[in-house]
TORMAR-301790 format. One record per residue: x, y, z of N, C-alpha, C, CB in turn; residue in one letter. Coordinates in nm, 4 decimals. Glycine has a CB too. Layout:
<nodes>
NODE:X:Y:Z:X:Y:Z:X:Y:Z:X:Y:Z:A
...
</nodes>
This chain:
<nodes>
NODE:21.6292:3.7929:-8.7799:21.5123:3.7210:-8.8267:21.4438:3.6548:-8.7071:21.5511:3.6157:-8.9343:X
NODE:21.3052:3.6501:-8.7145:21.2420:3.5993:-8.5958:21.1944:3.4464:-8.5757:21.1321:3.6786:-8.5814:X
NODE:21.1368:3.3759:-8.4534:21.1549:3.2342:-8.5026:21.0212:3.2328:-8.5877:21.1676:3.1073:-8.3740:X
NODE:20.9533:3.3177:-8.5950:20.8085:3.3381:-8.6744:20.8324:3.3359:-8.8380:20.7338:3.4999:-8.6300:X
NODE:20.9672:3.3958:-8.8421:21.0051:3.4293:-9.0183:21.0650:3.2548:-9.0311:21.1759:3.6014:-9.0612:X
NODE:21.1781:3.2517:-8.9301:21.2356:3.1331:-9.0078:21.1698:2.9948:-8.9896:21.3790:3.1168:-8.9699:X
NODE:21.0876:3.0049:-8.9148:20.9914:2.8332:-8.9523:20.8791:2.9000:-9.0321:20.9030:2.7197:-8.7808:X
NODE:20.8948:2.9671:-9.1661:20.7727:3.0040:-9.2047:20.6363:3.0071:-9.1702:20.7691:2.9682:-9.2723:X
NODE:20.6186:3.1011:-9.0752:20.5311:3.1469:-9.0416:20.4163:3.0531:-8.9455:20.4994:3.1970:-9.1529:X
NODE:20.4944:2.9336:-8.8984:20.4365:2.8002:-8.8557:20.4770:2.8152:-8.6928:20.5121:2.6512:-8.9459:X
NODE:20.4191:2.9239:-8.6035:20.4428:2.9259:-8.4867:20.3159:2.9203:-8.3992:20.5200:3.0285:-8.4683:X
NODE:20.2559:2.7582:-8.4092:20.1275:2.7377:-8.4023:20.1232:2.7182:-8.2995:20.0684:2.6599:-8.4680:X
NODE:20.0485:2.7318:-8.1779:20.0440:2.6881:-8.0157:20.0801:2.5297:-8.0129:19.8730:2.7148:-7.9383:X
NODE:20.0986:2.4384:-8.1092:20.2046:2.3042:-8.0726:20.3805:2.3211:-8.0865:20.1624:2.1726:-8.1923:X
NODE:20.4104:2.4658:-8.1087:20.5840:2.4547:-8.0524:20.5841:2.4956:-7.9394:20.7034:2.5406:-8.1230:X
NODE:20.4608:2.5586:-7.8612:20.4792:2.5329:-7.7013:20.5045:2.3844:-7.6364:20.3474:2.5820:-7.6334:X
NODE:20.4436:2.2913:-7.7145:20.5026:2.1707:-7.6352:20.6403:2.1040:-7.5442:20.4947:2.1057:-7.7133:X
NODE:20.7071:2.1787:-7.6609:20.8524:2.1428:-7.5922:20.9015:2.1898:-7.4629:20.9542:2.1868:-7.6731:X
NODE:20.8249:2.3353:-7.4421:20.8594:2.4165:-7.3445:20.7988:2.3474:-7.2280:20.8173:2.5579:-7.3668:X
NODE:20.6557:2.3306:-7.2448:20.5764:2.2596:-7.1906:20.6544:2.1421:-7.1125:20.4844:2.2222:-7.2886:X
NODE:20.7257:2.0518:-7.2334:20.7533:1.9151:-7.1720:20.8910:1.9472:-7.0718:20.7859:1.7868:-7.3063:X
NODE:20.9836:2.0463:-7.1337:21.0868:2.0771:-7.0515:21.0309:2.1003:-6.8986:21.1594:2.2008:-7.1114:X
NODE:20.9327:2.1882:-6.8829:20.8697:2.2613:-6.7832:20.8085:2.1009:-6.6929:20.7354:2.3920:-6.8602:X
NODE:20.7622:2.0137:-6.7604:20.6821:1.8776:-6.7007:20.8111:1.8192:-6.6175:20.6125:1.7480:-6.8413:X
NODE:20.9135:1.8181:-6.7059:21.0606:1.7155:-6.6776:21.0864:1.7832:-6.5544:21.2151:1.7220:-6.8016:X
NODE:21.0924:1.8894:-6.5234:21.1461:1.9655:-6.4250:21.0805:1.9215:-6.2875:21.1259:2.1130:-6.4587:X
NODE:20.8815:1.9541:-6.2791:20.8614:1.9684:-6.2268:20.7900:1.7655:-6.1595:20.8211:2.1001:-6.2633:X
NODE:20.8133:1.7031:-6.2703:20.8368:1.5284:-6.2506:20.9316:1.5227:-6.1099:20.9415:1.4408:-6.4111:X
NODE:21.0753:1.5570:-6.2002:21.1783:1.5130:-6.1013:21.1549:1.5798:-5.9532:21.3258:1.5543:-6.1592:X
NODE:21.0985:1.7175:-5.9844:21.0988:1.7610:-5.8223:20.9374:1.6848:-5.7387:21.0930:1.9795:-5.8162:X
NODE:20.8793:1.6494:-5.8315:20.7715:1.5334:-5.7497:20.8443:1.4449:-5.7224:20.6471:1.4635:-5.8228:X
NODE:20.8755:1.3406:-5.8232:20.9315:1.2398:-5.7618:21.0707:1.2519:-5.6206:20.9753:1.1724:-5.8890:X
NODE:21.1161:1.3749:-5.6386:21.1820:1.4248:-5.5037:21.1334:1.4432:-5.3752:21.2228:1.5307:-5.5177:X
NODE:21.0293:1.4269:-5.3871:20.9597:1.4870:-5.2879:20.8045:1.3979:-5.2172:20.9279:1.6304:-5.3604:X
NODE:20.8411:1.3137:-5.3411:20.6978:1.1840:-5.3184:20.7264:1.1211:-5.1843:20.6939:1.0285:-5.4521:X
NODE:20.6346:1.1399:-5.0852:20.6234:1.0841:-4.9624:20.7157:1.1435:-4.8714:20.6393:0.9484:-4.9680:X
NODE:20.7545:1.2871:-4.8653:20.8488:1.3656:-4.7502:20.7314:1.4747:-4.7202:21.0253:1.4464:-4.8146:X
NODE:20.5938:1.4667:-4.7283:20.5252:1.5897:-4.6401:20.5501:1.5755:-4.4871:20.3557:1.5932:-4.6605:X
NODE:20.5877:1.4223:-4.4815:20.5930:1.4332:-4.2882:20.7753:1.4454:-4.2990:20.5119:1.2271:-4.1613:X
NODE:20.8183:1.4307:-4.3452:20.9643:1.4759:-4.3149:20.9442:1.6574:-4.3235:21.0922:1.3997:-4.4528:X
NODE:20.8803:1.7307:-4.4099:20.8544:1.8594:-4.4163:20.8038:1.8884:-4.2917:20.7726:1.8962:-4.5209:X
NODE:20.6823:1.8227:-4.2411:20.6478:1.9084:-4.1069:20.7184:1.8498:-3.9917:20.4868:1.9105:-4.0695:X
NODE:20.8572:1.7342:-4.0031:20.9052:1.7420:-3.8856:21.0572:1.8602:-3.8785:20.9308:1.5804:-3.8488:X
NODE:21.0317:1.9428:-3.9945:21.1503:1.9931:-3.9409:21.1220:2.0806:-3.8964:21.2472:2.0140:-4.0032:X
NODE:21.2709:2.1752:-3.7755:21.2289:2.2781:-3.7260:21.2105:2.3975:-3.8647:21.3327:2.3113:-3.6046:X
NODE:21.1138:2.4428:-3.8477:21.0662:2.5866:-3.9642:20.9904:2.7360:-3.8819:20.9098:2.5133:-4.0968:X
NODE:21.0163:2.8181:-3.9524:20.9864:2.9615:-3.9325:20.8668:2.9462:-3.8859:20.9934:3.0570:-4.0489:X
NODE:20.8156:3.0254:-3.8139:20.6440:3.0685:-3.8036:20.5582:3.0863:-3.9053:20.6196:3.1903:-3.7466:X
NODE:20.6204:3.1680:-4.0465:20.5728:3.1998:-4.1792:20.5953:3.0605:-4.2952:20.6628:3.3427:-4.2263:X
NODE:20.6238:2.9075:-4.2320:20.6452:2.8086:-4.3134:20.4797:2.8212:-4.3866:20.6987:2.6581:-4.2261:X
NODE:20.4562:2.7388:-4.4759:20.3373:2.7570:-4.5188:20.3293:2.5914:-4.5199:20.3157:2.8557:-4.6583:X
NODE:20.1971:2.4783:-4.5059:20.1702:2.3699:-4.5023:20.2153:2.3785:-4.6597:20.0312:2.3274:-4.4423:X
NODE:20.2632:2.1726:-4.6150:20.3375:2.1418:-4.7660:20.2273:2.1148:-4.8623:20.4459:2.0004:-4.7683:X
NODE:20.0589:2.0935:-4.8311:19.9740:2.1013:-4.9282:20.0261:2.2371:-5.0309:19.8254:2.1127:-4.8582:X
NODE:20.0517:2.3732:-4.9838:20.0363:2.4873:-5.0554:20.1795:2.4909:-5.1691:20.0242:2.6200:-4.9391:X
NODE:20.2186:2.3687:-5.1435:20.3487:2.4052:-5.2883:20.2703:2.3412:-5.4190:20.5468:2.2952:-5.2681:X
NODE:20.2227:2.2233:-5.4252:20.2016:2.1766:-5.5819:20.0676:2.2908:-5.6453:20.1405:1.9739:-5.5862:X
NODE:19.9911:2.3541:-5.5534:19.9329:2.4340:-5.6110:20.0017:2.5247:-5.7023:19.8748:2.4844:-5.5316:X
NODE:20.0941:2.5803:-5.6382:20.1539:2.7358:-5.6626:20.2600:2.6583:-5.7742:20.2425:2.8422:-5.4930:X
NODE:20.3201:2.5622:-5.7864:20.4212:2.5091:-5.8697:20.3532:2.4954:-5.9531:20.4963:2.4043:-5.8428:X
NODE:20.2365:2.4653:-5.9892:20.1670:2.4141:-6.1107:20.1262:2.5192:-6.2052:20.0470:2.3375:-6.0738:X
NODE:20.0818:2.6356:-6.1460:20.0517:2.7611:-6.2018:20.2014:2.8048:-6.2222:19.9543:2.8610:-6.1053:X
NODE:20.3263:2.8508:-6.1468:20.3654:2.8673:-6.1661:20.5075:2.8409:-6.3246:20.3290:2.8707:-6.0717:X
NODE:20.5395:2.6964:-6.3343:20.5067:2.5767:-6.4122:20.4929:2.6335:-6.5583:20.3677:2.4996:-6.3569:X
NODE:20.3335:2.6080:-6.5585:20.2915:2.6841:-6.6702:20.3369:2.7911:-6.7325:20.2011:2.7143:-6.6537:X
NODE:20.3284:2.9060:-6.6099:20.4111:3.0336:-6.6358:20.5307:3.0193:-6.6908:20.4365:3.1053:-6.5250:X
NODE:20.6537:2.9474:-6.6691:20.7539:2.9651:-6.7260:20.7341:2.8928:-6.7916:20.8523:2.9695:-6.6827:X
NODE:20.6759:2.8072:-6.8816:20.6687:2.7250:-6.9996:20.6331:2.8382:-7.1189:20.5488:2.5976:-6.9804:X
NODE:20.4989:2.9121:-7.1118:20.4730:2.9885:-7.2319:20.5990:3.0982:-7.1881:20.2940:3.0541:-7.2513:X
NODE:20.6537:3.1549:-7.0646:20.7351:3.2808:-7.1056:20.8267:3.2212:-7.1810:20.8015:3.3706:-6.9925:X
NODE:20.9205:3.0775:-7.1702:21.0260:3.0015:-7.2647:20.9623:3.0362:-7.4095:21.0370:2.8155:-7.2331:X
NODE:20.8503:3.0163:-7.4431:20.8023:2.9700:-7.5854:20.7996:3.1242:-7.6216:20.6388:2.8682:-7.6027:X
NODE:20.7459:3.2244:-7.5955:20.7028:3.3599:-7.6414:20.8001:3.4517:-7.6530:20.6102:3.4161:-7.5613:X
NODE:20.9538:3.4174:-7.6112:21.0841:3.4714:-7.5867:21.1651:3.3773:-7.7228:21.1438:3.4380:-7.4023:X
NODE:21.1247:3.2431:-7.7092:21.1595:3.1765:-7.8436:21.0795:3.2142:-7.9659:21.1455:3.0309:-7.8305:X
NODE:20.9363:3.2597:-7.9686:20.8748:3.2583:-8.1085:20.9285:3.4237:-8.1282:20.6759:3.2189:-8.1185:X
NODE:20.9739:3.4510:-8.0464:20.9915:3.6395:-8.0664:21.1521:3.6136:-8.1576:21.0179:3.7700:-7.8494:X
NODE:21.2281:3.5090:-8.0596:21.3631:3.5634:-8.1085:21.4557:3.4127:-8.1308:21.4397:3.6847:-7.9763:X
NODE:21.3475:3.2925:-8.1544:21.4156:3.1860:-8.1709:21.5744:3.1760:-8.0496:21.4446:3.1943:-8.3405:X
NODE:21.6689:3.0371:-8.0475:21.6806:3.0248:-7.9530:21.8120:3.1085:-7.9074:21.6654:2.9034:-7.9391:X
NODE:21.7921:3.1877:-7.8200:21.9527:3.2744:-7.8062:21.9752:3.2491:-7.6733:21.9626:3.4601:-7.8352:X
NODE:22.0732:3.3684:-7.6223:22.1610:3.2894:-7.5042:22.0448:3.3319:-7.4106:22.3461:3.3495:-7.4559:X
NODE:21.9585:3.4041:-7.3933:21.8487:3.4285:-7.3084:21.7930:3.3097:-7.2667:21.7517:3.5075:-7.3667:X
NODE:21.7553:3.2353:-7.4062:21.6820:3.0624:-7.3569:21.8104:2.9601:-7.3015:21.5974:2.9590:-7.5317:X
NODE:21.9012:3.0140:-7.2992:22.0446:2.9124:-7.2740:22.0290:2.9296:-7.1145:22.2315:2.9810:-7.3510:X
NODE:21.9801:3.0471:-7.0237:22.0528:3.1160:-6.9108:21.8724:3.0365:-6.9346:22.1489:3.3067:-6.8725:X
NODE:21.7374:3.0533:-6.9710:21.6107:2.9969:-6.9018:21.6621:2.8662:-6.8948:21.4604:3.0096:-6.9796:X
NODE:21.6933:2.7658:-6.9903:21.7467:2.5995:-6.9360:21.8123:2.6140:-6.8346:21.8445:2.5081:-7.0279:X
NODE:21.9327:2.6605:-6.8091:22.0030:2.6218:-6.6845:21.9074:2.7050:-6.5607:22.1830:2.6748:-6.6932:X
NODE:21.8491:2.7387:-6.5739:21.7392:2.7986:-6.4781:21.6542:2.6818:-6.3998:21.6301:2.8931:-6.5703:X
NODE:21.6280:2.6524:-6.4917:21.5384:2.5456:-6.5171:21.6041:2.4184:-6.4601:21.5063:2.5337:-6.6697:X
NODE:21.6733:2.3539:-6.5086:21.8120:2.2507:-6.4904:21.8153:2.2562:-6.3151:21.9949:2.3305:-6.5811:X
NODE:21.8807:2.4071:-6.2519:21.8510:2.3683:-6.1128:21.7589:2.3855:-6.0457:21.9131:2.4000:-6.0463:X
NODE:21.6267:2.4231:-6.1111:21.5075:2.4423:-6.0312:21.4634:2.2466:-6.0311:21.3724:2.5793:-6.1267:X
NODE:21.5446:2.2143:-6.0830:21.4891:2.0306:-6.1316:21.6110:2.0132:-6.0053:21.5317:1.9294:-6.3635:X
NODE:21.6716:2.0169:-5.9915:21.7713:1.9886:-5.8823:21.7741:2.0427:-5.7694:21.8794:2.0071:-5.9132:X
NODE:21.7122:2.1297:-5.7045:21.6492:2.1636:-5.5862:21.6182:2.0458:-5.4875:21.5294:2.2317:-5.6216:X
NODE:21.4580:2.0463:-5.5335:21.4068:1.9218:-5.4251:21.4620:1.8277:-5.4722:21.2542:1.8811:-5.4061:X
NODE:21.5525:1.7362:-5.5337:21.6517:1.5861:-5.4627:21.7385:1.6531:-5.4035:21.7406:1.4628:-5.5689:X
NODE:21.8227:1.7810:-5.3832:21.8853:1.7603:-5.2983:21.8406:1.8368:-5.1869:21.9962:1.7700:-5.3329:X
NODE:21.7701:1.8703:-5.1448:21.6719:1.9220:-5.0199:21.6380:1.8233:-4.9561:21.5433:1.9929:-5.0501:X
NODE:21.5176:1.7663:-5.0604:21.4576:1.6316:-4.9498:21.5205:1.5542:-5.0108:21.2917:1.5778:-4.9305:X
NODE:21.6062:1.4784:-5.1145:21.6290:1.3757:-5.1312:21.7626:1.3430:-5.0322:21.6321:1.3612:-5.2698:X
NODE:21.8507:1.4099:-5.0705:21.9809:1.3747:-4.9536:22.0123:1.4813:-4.8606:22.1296:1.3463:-5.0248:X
NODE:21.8448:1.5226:-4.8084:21.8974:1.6498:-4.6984:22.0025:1.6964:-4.6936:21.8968:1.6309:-4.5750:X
NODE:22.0161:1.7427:-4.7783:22.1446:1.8713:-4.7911:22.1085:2.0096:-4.8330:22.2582:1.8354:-4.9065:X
NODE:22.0563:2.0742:-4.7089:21.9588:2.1597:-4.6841:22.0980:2.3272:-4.7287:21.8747:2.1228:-4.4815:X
NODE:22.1819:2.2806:-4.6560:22.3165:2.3914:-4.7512:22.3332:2.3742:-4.8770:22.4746:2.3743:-4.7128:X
NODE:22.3302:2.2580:-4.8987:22.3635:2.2609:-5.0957:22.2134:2.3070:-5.1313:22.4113:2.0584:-5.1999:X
NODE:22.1609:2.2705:-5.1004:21.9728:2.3092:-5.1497:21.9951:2.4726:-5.1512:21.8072:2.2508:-4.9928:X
NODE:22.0187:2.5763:-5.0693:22.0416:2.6595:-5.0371:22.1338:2.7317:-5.1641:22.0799:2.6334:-4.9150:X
NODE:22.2300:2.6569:-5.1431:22.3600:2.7403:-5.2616:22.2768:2.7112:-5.4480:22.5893:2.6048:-5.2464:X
NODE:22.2238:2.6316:-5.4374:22.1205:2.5945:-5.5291:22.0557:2.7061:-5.6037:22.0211:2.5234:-5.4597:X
NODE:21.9514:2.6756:-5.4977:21.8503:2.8047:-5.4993:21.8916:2.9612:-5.4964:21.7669:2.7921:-5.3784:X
NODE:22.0242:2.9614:-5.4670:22.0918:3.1212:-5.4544:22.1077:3.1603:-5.6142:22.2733:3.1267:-5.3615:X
NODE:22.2024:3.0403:-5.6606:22.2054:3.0846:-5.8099:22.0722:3.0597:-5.8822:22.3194:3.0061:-5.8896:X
NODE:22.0196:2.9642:-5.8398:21.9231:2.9347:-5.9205:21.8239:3.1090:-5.9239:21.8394:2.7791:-5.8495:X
NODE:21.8064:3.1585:-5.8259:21.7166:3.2845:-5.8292:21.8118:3.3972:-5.8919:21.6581:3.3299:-5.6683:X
NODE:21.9589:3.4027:-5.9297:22.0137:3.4855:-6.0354:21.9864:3.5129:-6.1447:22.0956:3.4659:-6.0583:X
NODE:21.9848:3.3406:-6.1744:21.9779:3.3085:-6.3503:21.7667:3.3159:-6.3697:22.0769:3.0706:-6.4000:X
NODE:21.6915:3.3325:-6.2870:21.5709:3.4085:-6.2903:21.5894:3.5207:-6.3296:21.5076:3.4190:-6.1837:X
NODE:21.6748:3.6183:-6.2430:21.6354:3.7188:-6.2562:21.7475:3.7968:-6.4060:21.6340:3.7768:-6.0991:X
NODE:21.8175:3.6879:-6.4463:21.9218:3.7269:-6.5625:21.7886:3.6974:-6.6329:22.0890:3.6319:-6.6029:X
NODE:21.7429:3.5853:-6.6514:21.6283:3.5830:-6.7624:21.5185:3.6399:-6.7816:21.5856:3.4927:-6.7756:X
NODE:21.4791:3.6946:-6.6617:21.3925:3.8220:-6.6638:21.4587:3.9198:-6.7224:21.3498:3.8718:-6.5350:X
NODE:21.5530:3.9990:-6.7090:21.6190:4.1046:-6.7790:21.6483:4.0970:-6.9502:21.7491:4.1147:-6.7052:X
NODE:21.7196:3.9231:-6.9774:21.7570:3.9351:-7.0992:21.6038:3.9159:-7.2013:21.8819:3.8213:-7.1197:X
NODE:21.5180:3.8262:-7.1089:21.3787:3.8432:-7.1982:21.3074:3.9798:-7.2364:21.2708:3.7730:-7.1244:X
NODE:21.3183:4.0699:-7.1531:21.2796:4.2059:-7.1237:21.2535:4.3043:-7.2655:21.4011:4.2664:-7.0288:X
NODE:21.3506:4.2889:-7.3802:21.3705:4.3473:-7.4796:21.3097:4.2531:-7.5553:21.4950:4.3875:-7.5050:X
NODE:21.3356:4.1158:-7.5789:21.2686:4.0561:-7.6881:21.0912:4.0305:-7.6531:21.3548:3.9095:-7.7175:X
NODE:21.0421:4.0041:-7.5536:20.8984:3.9783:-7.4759:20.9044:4.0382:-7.3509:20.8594:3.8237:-7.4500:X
NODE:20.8295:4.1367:-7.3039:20.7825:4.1729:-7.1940:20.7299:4.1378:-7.1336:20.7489:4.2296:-7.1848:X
NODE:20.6043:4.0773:-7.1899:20.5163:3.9507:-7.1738:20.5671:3.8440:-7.0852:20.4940:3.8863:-7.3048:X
NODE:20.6677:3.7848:-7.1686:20.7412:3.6831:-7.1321:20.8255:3.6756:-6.9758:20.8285:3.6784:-7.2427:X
NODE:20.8791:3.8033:-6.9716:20.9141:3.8385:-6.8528:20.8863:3.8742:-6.7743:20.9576:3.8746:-6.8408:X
NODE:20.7520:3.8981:-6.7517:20.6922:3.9209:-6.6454:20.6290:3.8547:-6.6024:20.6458:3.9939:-6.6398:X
NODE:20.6410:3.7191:-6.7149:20.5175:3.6209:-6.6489:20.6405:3.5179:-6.5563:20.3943:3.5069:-6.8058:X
NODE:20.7084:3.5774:-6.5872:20.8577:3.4932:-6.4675:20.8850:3.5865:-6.3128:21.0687:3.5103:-6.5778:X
NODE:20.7422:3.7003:-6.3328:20.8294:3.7735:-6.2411:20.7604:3.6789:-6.0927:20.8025:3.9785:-6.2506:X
NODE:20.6468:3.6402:-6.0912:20.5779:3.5541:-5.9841:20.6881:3.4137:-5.9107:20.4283:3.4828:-6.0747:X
NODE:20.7461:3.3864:-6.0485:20.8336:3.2635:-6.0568:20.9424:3.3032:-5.9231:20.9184:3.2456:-6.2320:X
NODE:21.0011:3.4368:-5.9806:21.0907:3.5005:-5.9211:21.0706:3.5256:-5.7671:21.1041:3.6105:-5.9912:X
NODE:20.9323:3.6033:-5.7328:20.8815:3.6352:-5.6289:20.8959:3.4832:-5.5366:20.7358:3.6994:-5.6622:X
NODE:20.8153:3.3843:-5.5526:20.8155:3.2321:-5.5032:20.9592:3.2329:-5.4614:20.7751:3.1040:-5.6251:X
NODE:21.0442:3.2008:-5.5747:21.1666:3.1319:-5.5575:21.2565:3.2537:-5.4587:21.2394:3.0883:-5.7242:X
NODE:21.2099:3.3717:-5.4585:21.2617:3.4717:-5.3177:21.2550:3.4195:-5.2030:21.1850:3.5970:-5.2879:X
NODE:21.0813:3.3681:-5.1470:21.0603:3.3680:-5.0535:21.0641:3.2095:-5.0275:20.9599:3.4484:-5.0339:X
NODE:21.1035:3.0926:-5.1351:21.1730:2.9997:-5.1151:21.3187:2.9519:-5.0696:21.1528:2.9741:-5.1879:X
NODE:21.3728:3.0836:-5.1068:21.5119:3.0710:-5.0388:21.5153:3.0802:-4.9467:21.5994:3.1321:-5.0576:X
NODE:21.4213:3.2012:-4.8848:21.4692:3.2599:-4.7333:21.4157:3.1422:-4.6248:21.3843:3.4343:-4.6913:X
NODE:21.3211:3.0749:-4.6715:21.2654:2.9734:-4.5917:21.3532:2.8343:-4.6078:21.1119:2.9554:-4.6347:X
NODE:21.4370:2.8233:-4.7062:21.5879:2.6872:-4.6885:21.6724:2.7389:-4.6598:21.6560:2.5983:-4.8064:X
NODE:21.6903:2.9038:-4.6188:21.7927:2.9372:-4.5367:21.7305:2.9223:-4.4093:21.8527:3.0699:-4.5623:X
NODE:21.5651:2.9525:-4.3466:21.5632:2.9161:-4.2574:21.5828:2.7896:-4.1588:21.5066:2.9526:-4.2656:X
NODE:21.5186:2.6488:-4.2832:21.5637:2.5387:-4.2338:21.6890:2.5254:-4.1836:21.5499:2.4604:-4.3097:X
NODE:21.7720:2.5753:-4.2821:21.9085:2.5193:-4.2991:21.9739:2.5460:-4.1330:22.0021:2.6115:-4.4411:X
NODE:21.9428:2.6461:-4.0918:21.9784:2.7678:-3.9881:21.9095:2.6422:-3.8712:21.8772:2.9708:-4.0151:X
NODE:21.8182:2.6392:-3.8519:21.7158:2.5749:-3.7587:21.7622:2.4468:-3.7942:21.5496:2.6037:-3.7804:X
NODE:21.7777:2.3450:-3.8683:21.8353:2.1959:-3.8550:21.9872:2.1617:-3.9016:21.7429:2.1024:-3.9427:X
</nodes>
């Protein structure tokens, strides 16, 4: 049964909210992680390909979004299964990233972080795959980012 059958037919663009607010909580804590470290960002040693720390809240915000409706369109397809269990803990350490990056520079744990954290992406890309396509592909950008986010806190990590 779908979550469309069992909340009778009441899958109105306000049960995106929750996803929404999960998606806000996440990306709160990694602001407030990160509130006032752009000059700690450009004093560390970084790659040639670092990108200025203006260019993250752009791309997080769109991005953000993106995994908020793929959560909701994977839930209104198939209500909540272990697919949305493996998107929370996705989620969970994408919120735990930046405090421990910039909050207690622990640029290796940030690292081991982000390693699993880009698994359980790409598990939730796969397990969404059958119930929303949609859904999973709008994680695939998410995915792409959080690639070329790793390789750049392995570069820190390497360099400081």
């Amino acid at each position: 049964m779908t979550a469309h059958a069992r909340h009778g037919g009441r899958t109105a663009w306000w049960s995106l909210i929750p996803f929404a607010a999960a998606t806000l909580a996440a990306a709160l804590i990694g602001g407030l992680g990160v509130a006032g470290t752009a000059g700690e960002y450009q004093s560390l040693e970084q790659p040639s390909w670092a990108p200025p720390s203006w260019v993250f809240g752009p791309v997080w915000t769109i991005l953000y979004a993106m995994i908020a409706v793929a959560g909701w369109l994977a839930w209104r397809r198939a209500g909540w299964t272990s697919a949305l269990s493996v998107y929370a803990a996705q989620l969970v350490l994408n919120a735990a990233w930046t405090p421990i990056f910039f909050g207690f520079g622990r640029y290796g744990l940030a690292l081991a972080d982000i390693v699993v954290l880009w698994v359980l992406i790409g598990a939730t890309i796969y397990l969404f795959r059958p119930i929303s396509r949609t859904a999973a592909w709008l994680l695939v950008p998410y995915w792409m980012w959080v690639t070329f986010a790793t390789a750049l806190n392995a570069a820190i990590w390497h360099a400081n």
